[in-house]
N, C-alpha and C positions, 0 to 999 in steps of 0.2 A: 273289836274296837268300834265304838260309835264314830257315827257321823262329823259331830263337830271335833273332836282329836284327832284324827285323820285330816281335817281341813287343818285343825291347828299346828301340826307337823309340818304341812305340804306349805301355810304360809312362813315358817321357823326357818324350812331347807329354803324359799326361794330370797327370803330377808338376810338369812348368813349368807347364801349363795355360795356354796363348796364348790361349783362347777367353774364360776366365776374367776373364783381366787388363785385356781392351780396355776393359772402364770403367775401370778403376781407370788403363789407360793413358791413354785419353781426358781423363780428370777432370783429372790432373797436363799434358798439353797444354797444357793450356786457357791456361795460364799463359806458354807458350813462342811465340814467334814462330813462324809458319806455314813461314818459311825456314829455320828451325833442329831443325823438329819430324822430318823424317827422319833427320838427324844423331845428334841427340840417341837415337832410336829406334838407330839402329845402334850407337853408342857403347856403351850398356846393355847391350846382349845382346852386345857384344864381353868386357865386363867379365865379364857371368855366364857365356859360354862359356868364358874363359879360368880363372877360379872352379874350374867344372867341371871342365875337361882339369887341372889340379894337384890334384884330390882323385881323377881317375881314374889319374894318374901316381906320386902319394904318398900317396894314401889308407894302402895298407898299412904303407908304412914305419910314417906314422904312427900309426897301430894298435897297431902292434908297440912304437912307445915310450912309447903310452898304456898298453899290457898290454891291449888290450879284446882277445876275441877274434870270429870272424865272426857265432857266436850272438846275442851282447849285439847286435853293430852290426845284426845282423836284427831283434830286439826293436825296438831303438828305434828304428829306421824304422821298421817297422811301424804303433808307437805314435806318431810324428810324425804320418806319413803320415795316418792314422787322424783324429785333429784336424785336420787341416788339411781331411781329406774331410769331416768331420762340420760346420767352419763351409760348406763351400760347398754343402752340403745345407740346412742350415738357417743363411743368411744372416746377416749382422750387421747394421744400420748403416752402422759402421764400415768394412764389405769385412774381406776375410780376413785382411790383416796388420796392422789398424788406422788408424789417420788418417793421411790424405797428406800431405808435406810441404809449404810452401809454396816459389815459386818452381822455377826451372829446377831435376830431379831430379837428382843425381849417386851414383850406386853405390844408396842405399838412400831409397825403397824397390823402387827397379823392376829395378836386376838383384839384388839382394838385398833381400827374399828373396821376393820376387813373382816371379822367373822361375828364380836360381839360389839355392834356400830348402831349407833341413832336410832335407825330401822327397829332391829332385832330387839334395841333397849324399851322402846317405845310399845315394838307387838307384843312383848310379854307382860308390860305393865297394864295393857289397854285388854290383854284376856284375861288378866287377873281383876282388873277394877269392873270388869264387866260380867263377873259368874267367881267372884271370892270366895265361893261354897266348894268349887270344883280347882279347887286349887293344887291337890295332889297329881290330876288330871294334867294339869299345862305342866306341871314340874317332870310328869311322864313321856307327855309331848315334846317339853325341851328337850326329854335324856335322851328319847329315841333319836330329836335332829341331830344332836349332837355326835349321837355314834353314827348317823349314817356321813355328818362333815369328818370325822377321824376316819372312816375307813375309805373315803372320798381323796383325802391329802394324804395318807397314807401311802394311795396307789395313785398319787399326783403324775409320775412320770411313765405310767402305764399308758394312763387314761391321756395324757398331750400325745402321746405317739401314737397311739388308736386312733383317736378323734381328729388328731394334727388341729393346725392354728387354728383355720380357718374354720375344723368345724365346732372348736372351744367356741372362737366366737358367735357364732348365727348360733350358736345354743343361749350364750349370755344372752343377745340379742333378746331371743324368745325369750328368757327369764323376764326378760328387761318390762317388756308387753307385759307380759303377764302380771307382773311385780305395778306396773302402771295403773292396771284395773283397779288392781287390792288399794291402793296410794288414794285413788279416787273414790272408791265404795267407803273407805276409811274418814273420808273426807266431807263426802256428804252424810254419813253416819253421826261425823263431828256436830254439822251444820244444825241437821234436825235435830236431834240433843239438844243444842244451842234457842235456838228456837221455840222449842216448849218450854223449856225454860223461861222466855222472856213473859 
């Protein structure tokens, strides 16, 4: 695997954030039959993969019939991204996307937009609009993130009892930084773009 797939993976896992979610996956469980809890798990991240492959597949078109062009959509990823790093840095109560729903989840809030969310919508649109040649390439990239989030929720209540709370959190945390950097590289990327342009 080259260089830039490997990045593109490594930014995929930290914009879904699998590590992130397993409370937030856990907590919504809690509510579903022990029989139906891998189902359910797989279901989800079918809906947010398939999400995903239609905004890496017409992301552009759509672009183009919003009129935005690659700069703006680097801006505001950026500036999504950026929020969404700054709650998992500094926590909420609520977790990152708000209050969970009650009962068995469907579509929101766990494949959207806890796993296929703003972020994630944005970096797959923004590596297609920016290398649309290597398109089978990011659709590789999604598939591998995606199987490493299924077998990530899959073994949701392994990995909480390994790691315990506290060290799910100081992991989010460091996501969180790290997810900050990319939020800002993505940002000033926006800008310059913007820029020659004018």
């Amino acid at each position: 695997m080259d260089t830039s797939l490997i990045s593109a993976i490594v930014i995929l896992l930290l914009v879904m954030d699998p590590i992130g979610n397993i409370p937030l996956f856990i907590s919504l469980m809690r509510n579903v039959r022990r029989a139906r809890r891998t189902r359910v798990i797989l279901r989800e991240c079918c809906i947010a993969y398939v999400v995903l492959l239609v905004f890496a597949f017409f992301g552009r078109p759509i672009l183009g019939l919003l009129g935005l062009s690659g700069s703006s959509l680097s801006i505001a990823g950026g500036v999504i991204l950026f929020l969404i790093a700054l709650r998992m840095i500094f926590r909420h109560p609520e977790g990152i996307f708000g209050d969970p729903v009650e009962g068995e989840p469907f579509i929101v809030p766990l494949a959207i937009p806890a796993i296929a969310g703003p972020a994630a919508i944005a970096a797959v649109m923004l590596m297609v609009s920016r290398a649309p040649e290597r398109l089978m390439a990011w659709c590789l990239a999604l598939t591998v993130a995606m199987l490493v989030t299924v077998a990530l929720l899959l073994s949701a209540e392994r990995v909480s009892r390994l790691a315990g709370k506290q060290g799910l959190l100081a992991f989010e945390r460091l996501m969180g930084l790290i997810l900050t950097a990319i939020a800002v590289e993505m940002l000033l990327r926006g800008i310059q773009e913007f820029v020659r342009q004018l």
